[in-house]
C-alpha positions as CSV (number, residue, x, y, z in Angstrom):
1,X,10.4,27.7,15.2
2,X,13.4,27.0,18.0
3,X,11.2,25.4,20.8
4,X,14.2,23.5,22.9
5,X,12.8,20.7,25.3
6,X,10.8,22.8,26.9
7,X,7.1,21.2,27.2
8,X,6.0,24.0,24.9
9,X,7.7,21.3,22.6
10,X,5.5,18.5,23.1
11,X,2.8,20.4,23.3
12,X,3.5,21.7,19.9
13,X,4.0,17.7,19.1
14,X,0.9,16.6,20.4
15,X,-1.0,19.5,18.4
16,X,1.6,18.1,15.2
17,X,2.8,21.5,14.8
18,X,6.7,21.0,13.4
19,X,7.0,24.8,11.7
20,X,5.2,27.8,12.8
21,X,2.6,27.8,9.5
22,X,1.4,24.9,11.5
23,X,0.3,26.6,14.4
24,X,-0.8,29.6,12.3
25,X,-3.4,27.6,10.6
26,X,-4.8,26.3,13.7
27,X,-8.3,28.0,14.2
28,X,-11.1,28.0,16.6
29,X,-14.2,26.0,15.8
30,X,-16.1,28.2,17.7
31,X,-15.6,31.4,18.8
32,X,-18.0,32.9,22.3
33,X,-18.5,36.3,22.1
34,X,-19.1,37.3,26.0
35,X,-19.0,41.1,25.7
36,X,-22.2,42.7,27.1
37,X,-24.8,43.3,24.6
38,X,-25.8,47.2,25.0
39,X,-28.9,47.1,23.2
40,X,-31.4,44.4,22.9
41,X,-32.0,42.8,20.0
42,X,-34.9,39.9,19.6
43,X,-33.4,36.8,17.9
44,X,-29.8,37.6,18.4
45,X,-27.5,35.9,21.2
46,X,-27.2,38.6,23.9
47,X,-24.9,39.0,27.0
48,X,-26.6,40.8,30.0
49,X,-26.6,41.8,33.5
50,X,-29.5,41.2,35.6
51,X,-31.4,41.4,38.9
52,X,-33.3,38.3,40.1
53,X,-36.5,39.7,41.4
54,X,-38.7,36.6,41.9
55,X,-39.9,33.4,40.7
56,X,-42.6,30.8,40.3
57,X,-43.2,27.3,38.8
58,X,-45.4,26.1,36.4
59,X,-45.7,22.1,35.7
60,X,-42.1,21.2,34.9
61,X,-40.9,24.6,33.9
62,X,-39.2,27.5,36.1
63,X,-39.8,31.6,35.2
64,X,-37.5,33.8,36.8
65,X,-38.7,37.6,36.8
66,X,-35.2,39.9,36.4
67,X,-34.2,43.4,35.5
68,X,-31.5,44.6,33.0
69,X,-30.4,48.0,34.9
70,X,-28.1,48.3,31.2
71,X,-31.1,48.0,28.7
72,X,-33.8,49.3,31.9
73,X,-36.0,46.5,30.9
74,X,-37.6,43.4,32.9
75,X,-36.6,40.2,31.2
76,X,-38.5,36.3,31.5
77,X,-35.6,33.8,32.3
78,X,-37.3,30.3,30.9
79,X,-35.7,27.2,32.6
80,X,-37.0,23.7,31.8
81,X,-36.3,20.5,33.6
82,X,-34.8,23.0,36.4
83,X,-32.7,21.7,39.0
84,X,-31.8,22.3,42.3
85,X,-28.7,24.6,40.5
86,X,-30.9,26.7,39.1
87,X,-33.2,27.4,42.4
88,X,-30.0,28.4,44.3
89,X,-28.2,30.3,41.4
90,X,-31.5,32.7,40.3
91,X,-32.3,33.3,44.1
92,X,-34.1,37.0,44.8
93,X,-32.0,40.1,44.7
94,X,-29.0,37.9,43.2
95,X,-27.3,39.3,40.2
96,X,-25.6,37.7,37.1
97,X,-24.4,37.8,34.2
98,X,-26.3,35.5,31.5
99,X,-26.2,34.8,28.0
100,X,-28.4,33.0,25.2
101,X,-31.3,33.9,22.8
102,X,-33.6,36.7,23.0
103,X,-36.7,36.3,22.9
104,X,-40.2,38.0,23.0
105,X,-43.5,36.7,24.5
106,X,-46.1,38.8,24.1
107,X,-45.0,42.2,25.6
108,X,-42.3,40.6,27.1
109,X,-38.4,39.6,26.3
110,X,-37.6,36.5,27.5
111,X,-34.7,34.2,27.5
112,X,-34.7,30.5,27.1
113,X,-32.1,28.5,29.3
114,X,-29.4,30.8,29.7
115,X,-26.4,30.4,30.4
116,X,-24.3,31.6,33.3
117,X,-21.3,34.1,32.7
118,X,-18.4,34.3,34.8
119,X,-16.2,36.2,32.7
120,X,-17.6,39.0,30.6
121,X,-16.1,41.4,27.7
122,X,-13.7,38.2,26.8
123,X,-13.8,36.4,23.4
124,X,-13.2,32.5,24.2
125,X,-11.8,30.8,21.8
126,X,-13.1,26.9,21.2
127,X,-10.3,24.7,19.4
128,X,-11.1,20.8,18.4
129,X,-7.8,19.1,19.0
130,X,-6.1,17.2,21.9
131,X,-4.5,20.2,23.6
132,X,-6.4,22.5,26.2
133,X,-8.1,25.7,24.4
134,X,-6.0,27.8,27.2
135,X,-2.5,25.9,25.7
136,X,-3.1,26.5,22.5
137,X,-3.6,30.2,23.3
138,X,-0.5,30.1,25.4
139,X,1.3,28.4,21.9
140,X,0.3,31.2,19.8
141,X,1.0,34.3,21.9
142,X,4.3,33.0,22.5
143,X,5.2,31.8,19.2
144,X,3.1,33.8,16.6
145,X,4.7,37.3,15.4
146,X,5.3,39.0,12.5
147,X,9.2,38.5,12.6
148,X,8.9,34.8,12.7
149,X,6.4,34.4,9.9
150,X,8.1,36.9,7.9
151,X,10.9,34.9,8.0
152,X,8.4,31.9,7.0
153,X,7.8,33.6,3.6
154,X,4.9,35.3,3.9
155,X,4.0,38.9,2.5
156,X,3.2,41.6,4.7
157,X,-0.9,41.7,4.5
158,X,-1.0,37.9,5.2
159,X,0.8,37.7,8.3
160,X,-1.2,41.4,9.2
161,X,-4.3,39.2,8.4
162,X,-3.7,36.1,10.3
163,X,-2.5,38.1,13.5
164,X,-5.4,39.7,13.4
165,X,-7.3,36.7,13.1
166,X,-5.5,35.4,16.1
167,X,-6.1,38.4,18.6
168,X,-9.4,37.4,18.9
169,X,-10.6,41.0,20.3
170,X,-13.7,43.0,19.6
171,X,-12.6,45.0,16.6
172,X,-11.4,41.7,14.9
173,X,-14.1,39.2,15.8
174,X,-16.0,39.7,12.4
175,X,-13.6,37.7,10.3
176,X,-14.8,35.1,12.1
177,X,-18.7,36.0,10.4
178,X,-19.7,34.3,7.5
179,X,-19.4,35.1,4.8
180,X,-16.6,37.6,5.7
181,X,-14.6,34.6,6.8
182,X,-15.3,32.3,3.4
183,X,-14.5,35.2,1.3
184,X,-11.7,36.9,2.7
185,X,-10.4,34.2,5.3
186,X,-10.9,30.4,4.1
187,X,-8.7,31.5,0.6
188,X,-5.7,32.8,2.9
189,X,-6.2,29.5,5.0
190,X,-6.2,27.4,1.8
191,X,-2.8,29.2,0.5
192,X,-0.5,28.9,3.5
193,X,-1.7,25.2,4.7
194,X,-0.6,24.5,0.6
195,X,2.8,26.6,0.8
196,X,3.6,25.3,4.4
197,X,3.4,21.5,2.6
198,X,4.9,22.7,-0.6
199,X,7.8,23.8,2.0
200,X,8.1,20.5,3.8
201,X,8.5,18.7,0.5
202,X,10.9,20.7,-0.3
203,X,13.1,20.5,2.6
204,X,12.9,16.2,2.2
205,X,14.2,16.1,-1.2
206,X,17.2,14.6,-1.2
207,X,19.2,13.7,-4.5
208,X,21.8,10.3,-4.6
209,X,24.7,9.8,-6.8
210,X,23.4,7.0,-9.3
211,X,25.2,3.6,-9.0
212,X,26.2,4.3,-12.7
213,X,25.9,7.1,-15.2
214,X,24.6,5.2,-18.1
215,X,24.7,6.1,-21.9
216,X,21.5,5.7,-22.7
217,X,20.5,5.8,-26.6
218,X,16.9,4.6,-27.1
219,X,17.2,5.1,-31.5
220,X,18.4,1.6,-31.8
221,X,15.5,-0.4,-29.9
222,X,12.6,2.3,-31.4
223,X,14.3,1.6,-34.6
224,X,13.6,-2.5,-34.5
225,X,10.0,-2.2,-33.4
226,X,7.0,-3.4,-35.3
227,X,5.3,-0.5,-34.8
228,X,5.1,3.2,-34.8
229,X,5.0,4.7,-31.1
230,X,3.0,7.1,-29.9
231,X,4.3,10.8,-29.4
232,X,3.8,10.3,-25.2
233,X,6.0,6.7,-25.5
234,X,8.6,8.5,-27.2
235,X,8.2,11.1,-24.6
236,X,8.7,9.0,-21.5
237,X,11.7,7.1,-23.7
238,X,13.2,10.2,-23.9
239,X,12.5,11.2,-20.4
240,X,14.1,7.8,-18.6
241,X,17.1,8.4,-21.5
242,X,17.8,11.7,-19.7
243,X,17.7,10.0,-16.3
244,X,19.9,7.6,-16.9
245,X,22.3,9.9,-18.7
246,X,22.6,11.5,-15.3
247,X,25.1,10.8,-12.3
248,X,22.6,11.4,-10.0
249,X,20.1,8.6,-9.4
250,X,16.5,8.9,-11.1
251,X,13.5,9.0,-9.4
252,X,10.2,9.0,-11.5
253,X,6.5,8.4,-12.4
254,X,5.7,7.3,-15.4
255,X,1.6,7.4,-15.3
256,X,-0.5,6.1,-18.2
257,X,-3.6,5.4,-18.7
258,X,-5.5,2.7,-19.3
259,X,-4.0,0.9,-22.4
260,X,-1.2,3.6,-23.1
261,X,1.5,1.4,-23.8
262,X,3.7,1.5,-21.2
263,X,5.0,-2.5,-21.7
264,X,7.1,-1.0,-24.5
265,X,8.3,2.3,-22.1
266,X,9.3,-0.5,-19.7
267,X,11.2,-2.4,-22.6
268,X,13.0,0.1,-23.7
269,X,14.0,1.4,-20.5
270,X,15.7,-2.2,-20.1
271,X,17.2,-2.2,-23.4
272,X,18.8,1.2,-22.8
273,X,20.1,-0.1,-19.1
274,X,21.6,-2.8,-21.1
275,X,24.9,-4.2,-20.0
276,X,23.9,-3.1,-16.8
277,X,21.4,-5.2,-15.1
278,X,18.0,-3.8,-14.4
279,X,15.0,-5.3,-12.4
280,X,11.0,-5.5,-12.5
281,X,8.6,-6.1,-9.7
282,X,5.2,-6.8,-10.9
283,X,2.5,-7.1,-8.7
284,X,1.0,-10.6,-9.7
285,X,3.0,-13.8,-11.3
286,X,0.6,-13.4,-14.5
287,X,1.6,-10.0,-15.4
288,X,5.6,-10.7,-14.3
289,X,4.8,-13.4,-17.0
290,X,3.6,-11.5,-19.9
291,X,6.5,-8.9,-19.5
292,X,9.1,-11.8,-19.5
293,X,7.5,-12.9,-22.9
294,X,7.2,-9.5,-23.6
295,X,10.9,-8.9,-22.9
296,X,11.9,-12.1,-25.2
297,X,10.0,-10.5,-27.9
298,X,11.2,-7.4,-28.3
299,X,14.7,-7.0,-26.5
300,X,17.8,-8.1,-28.5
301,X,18.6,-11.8,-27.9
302,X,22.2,-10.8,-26.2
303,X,19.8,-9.8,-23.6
304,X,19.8,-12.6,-20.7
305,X,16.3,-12.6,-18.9
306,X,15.5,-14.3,-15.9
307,X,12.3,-15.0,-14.1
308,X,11.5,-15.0,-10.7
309,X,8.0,-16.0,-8.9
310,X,7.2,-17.8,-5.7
311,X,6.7,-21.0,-7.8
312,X,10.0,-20.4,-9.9
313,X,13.2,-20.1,-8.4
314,X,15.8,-17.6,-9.4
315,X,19.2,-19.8,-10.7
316,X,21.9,-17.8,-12.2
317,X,20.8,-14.1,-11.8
318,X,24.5,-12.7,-11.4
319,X,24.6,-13.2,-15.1
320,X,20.9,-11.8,-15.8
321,X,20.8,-8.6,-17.8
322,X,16.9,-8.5,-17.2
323,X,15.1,-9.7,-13.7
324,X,11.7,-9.8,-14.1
325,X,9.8,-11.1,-10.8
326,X,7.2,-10.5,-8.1
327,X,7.2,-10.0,-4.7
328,X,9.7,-13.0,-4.8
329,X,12.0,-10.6,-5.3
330,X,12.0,-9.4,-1.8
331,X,13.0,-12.6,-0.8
332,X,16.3,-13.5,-2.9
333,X,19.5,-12.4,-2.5
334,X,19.7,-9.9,-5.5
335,X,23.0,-8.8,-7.1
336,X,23.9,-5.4,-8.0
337,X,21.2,-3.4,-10.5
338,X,21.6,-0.5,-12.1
339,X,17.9,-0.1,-12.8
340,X,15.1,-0.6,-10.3
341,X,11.2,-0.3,-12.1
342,X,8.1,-1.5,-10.2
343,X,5.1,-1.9,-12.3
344,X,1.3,-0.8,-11.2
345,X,3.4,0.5,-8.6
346,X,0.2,1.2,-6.7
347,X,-0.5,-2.2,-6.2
348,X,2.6,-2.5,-3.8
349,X,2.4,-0.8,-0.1
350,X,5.1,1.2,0.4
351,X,7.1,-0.7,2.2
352,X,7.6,-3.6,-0.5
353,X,8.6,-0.7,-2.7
354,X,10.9,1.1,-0.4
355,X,12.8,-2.6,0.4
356,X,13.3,-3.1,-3.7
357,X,14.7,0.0,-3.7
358,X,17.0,-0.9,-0.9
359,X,18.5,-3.7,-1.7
360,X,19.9,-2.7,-4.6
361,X,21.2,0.1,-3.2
362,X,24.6,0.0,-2.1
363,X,26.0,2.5,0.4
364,X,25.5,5.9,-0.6
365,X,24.8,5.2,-4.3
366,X,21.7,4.1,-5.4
367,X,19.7,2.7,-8.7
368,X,17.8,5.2,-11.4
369,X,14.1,4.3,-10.0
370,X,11.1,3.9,-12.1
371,X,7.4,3.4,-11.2
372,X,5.0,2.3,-13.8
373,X,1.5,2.9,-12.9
374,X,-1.9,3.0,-14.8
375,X,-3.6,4.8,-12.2
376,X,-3.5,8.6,-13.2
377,X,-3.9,10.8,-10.3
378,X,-5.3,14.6,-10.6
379,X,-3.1,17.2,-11.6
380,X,-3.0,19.3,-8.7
381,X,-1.5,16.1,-6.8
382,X,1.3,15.6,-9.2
383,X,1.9,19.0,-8.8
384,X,2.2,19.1,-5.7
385,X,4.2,16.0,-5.4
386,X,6.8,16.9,-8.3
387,X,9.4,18.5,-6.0
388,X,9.9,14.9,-5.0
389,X,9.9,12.8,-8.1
390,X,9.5,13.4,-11.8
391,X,6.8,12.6,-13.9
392,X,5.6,11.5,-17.4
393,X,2.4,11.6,-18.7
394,X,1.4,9.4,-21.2
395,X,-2.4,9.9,-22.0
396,X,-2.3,9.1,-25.8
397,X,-3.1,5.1,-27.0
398,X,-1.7,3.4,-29.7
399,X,-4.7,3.0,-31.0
400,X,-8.3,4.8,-30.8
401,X,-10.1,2.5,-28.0
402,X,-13.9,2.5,-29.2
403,X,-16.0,1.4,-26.0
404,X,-19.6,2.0,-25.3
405,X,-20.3,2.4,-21.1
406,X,-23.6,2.6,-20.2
407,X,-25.6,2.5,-16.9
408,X,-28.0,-0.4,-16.5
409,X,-31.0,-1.5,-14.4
410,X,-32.2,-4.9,-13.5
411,X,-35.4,-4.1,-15.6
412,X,-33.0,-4.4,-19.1
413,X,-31.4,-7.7,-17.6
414,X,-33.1,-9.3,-20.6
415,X,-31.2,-7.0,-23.3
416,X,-28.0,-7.6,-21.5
417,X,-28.4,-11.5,-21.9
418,X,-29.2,-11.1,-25.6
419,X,-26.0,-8.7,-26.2
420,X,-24.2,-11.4,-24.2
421,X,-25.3,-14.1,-26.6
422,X,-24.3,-11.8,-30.0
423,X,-20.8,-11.0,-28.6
424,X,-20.4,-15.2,-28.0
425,X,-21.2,-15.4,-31.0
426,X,-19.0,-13.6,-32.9
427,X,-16.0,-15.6,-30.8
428,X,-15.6,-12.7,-28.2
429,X,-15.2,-12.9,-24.5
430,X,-17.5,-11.7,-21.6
431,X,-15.8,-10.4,-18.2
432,X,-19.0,-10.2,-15.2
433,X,-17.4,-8.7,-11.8
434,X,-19.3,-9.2,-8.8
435,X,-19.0,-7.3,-5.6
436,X,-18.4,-10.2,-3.5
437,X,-17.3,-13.8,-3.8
438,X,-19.9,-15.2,-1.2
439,X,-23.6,-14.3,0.2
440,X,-23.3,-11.4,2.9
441,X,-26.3,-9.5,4.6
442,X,-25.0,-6.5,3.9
443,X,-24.7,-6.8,0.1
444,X,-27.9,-6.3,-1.5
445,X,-26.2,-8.1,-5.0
446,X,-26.1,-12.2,-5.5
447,X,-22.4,-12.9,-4.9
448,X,-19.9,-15.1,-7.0
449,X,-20.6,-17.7,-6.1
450,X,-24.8,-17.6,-5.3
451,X,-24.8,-16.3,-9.3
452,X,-22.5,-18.9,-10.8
453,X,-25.1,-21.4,-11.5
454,X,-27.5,-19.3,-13.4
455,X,-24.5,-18.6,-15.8
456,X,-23.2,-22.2,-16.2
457,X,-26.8,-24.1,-16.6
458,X,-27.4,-21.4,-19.5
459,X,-23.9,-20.8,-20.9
460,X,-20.9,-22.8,-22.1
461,X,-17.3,-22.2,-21.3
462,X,-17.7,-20.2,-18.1
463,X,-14.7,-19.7,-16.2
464,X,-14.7,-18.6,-12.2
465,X,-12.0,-17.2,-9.8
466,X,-11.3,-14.7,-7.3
467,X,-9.3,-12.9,-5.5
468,X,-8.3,-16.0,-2.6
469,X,-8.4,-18.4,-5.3
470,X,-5.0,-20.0,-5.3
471,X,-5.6,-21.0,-9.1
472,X,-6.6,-17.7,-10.3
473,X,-3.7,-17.1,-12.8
474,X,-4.2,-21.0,-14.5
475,X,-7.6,-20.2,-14.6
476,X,-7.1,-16.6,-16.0
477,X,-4.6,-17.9,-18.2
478,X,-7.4,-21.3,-19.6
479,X,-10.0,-18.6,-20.5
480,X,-7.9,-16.3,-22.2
481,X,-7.3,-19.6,-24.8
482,X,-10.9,-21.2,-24.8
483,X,-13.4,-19.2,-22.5
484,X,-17.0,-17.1,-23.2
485,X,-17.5,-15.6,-19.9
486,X,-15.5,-15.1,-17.0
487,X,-17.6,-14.5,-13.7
488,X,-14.9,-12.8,-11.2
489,X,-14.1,-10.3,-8.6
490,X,-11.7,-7.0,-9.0
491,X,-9.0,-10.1,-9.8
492,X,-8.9,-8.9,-13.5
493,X,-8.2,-4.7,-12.5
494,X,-4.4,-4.9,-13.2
495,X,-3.0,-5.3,-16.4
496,X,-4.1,-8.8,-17.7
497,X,-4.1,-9.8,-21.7
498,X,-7.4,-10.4,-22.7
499,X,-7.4,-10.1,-26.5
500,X,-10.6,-11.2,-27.2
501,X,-12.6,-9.8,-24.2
502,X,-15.2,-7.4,-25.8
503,X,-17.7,-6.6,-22.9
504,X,-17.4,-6.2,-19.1
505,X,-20.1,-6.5,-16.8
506,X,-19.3,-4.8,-13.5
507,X,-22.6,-5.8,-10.6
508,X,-23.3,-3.0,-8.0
509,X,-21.0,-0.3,-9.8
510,X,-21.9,2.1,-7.3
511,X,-20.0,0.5,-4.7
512,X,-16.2,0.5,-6.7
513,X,-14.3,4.2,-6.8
514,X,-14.1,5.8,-10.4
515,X,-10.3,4.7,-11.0
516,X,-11.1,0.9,-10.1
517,X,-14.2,1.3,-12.6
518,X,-11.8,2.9,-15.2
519,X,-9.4,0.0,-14.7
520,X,-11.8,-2.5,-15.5
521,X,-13.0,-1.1,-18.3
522,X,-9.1,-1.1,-19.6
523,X,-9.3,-4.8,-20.2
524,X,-11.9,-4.6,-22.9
525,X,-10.8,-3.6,-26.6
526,X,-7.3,-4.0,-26.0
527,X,-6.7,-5.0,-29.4
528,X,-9.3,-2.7,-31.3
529,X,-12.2,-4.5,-31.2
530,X,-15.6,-2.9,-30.4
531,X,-15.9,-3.0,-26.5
532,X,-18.7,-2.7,-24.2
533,X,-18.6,-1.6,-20.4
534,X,-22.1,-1.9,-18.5
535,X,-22.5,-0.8,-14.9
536,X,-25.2,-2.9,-13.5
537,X,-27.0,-0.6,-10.5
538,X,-30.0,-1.0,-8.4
539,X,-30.0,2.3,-7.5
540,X,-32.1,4.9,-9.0
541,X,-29.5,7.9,-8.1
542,X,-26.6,7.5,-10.9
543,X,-25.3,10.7,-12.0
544,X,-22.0,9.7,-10.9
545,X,-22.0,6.8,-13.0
546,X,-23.7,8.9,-15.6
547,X,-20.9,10.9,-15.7
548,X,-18.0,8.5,-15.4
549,X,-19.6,6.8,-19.0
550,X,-19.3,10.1,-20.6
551,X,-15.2,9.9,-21.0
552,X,-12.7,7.4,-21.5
553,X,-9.8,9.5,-20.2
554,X,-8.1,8.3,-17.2
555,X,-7.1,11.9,-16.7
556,X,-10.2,13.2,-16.6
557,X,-11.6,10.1,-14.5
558,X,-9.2,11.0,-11.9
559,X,-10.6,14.5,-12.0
560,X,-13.8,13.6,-11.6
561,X,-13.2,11.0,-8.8
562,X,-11.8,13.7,-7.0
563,X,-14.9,15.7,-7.6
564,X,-17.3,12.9,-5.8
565,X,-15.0,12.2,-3.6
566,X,-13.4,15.6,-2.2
567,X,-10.9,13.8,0.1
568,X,-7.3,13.0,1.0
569,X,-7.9,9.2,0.3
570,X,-6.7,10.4,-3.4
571,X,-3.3,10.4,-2.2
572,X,-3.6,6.5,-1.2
573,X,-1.7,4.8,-4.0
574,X,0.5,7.1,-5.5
575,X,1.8,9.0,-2.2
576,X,0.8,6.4,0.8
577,X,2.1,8.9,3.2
578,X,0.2,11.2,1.9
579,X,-1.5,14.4,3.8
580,X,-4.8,14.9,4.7
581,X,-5.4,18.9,4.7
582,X,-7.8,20.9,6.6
583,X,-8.0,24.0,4.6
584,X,-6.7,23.3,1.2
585,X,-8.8,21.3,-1.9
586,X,-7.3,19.0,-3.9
587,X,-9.2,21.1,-6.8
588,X,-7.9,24.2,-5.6
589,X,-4.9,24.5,-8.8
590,X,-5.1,28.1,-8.6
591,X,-4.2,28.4,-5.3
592,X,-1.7,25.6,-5.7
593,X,0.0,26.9,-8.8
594,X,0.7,30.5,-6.6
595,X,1.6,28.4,-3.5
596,X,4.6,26.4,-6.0
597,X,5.4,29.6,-7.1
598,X,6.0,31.2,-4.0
599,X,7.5,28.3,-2.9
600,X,10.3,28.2,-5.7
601,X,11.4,31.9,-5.2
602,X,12.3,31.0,-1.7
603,X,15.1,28.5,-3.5
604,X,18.4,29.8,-3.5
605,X,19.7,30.6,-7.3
606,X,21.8,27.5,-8.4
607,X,25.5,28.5,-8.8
């Protein structure tokens, strides 16, 4: 779409228009119909001509007696509240054209506050965005033709349809009628706003030369584990191997769920980058710490490791094979690495990713890329984000996780106590979230810190931290060694070791988003043990967290958040510049998979 500097180009900007799909998407929210209505019909919206003949008041109400010379019938116009405007307009012998209701009164039609016409046998067109509805018009008859969306992709009948849709004339104004328009319309809609995005994607992905091409062989480091890995950790193994194998620089998700293993698809990643250096941003200094541990485990002790957190320097990290850090990172002045991985890579903004990336990139080469996140997102949005950046999948656990969640109301407060007091007993932990850290009007749940005291008179070895709490991790760190219950906020969502924790209590459920649920529930039973997840409600409507208890699945949680929630905000995390969309559902895969399809064909054959 070649639009120069002409205004028609910021007006185009302002309506956020960049291709021509854009603009061909761009509907009416209302359409006026102001042909003249040649029969009358009672109960329908009718345009007619009539003769003012004369009029009288009654209390706070004005009747105007006309004549429709069209339909050769006397009409009531019914005008409440009139003012002055209305005496002057509906004068005797005066003629107009009105529109609105039809009604009938007895033996007569009448109709109720009508509207004055000034243009008839027009369709108007009503459009809700920041341009006039006459501009938009102007947009579309200027740039909207077959030719130009032809050359957009589209088959014959689609462009036929949406021209039609755009002429807005007599003959065409029923694909505006439900449910003509839902049927035949919204699906056409739905396709094009999900091809025009495909397209754009398409068009931004650009690929790097890798800093290095490295010979990655993972047999060596699989081989030395304790343990047998599952068929996905292999998977991703394989996966990174391939990337790193590559001259061109990797960019890839690896998405897990909940308890998936992906520590050891981090590890081995390292140890496969190794001589070359590789780095790991982790989003709090007690999770950059279990991976450095981690790291000293199970990498081979040739394998320099350094640590870096806001309370611990960086020293010698020229010589580092592995950096393992937090946002710290973003502050040092970091030598050249091959390898770039950010873990619970949703926990960073973009940004703070983006600037990782940067500086270890050098020129016009840049460093394989990996984000780790437990977070899994529904499948139509990988989809439709894969044209960007690779993904792996892993959904198996090492081991089976065997949790119980169950919805729970204040009135069985006295059976949670008693499981409490079993699980203590048998020298496991007990995790209670709260929704807030102090007393707020708005919260109809005791916070933090208005609950702490009932748990401490009756309990020993009850731990307490939040989110602002500057001691969190040495707290965190004192219960995972000697505590029974932990009263917190959401503090505890990312990836924190809690062997022994067997039950999590999570107060006002209702008010956390599926995935955060899912998340906490991933801290219980990560060693096997029997776990328990209760979501404490008030409320009496719960199917959502009904549903939610039914599956442990992160996959399948994603789904179903995306069922409740039906929204853009899903693209918050993984894809912070993500799009909203007008037309197209985020459950709409069929659609999507046609739309990728399409897309793809476009692609000129590789040579």
């Amino acid at each position: 779409m070649k639009i120069g500097n002409s205004s028609f180009a910021q007006d185009l900007k302002k309506l956020g228009a960049s291709t021509l799909l854009d603009l061909a998407i761009t509907t009416p929210v209302l359409i006026e119909n102001n042909f003249l209505t040649k029969t009358p019909t009672v109960g329908e919206e009718v345009v007619v001509e009539v003769e003012c003949k004369d009029s009288f008041k009654r209390a706070k109400t004005l009747n105007v007696n006309s004549f429709s010379e069209l339909w050769g019938r006397n009409i009531v116009l019914v005008f409440f509240h009139p003012k002055p405007f209305h005496y002057a307009k509906f004068k005797s012998n005066e003629k107009l054209f009105v529109k609105g209701k039809l009604q009938r009164f007895h033996t007569s039609l009448q109709i109720v506050q009508p509207k004055i016409i000034t243009k008839i046998n027009t369709i108007i067109p009503k459009y809700k965005t920041p341009l006039k509805d006459a501009t938009i018009q102007s947009l579309i008859s200027k740039f909207l033709n077959f030719e130009g969306l032809k050359k957009e992709g589209l088959k014959d009948e689609e462009i036929e349809t949406l021209l039609k849709l755009h002429s807005l004339n007599i003959e065409n104004i029923y694909m505006y009628n439900e449910p003509y328009f839902s049927k035949n319309i919204t699906p056409l809609l739905k396709f094009v706003e999900a091809f025009n995005y495909l397209r754009k994607l398409s068009k931004k992905k650009r690929v790097f030369k890798a800093l290095k091409k490295i010979e990655a062989c993972p047999e060596e480091f699989i081989k030395n584990l304790p343990f047998k890995l599952t068929k996905d950790q292999n998977s991703a193994i394989l996966d990174i191997a391939k990337d790193l194998n590559s001259s061109n620089a990797a960019k890839r998700v690896v998405m897990g769920d909940v308890g998936s293993g992906k520590t050891i698809v981090i590890l081995a990643t390292m140890a496969m980058a190794f001589p070359n250096r590789s780095i790991l941003m982790a989003p709090t200094t007690i999770l950059a710490m279990q991976l450095f541990e981690e790291a000293k485990k199970f990498l081979d002790k040739k394998i320099n490791i350094s640590l870096v957190t806001s309370n611990l320097k960086a020293k010698d990290l020229e010589n580092s094979h592995v950096i393992i850090g937090t946002h710290a990172l973003l502050y040092e002045n970091l030598p050249t690495c091959e390898v770039v991985m950010i873990d619970e890579q949703h926990r960073f903004g973009t940004n703070q990713r983006d600037l990782l990336h940067k500086l270890a990139t050098k020129h016009e080469h840049h460093p394989h890329f990996f984000q780790f996140t437990a977070t899994p997102i529904p499948r139509t949005l990988s989809m439709m984000h894969e044209s960007l950046v690779d993904y792996s999948f892993m959904k198996e656990t090492p081991f089976v996780k065997n949790i119980d969640t169950k919805v729970v109301k204040k009135s069985e407060f006295s059976l949670l106590l008693k499981h409490i007091e079993n699980e203590i007993e048998k020298d496991h932990q007990i995790a209670i979230i709260y929704p807030l850290t102090k007393e707020s009007d708005s919260n109809i749940y005791q916070s933090l810190e208005e609950g702490r005291g009932f748990w401490e008179k009756r309990f020993k070895n009850v731990f307490v931290t939040h989110g602002k709490d500057k001691e969190k991790e040495e707290i965190l760190e004192k219960f995972a060694k000697k505590g029974s219950i932990l009263l917190a906020t959401t503090v505890i969502e990312v990836g924190i070791s809690l062997p022994k924790l067997s039950t999590i209590i999570i107060v006002g459920a209702e008010r956390l988003g599926l995935a955060s649920l899912h998340q906490l529930r991933g801290r219980v039973s990560r060693t096997g043990i029997k776990g328990y997840c209760f979501l404490f409600t008030y409320k009496d409507d719960t199917k959502r967290l009904s549903d939610f208890t039914k599956s442990n699945n992160g996959f399948e949680i994603a789904e179903l958040d995306l069922k409740y929630r039906q929204s853009g905000s899903m693209l918050d995390g993984i894809f912070q510049h993500g799009s909203s969309f007008k037309w197209f559902k985020e459950d709409d895969l069929d659609i999507l998979k046609e739309a990728k399809k399409r897309v793809e064909a476009l692609k000129p054959p590789k040579v």
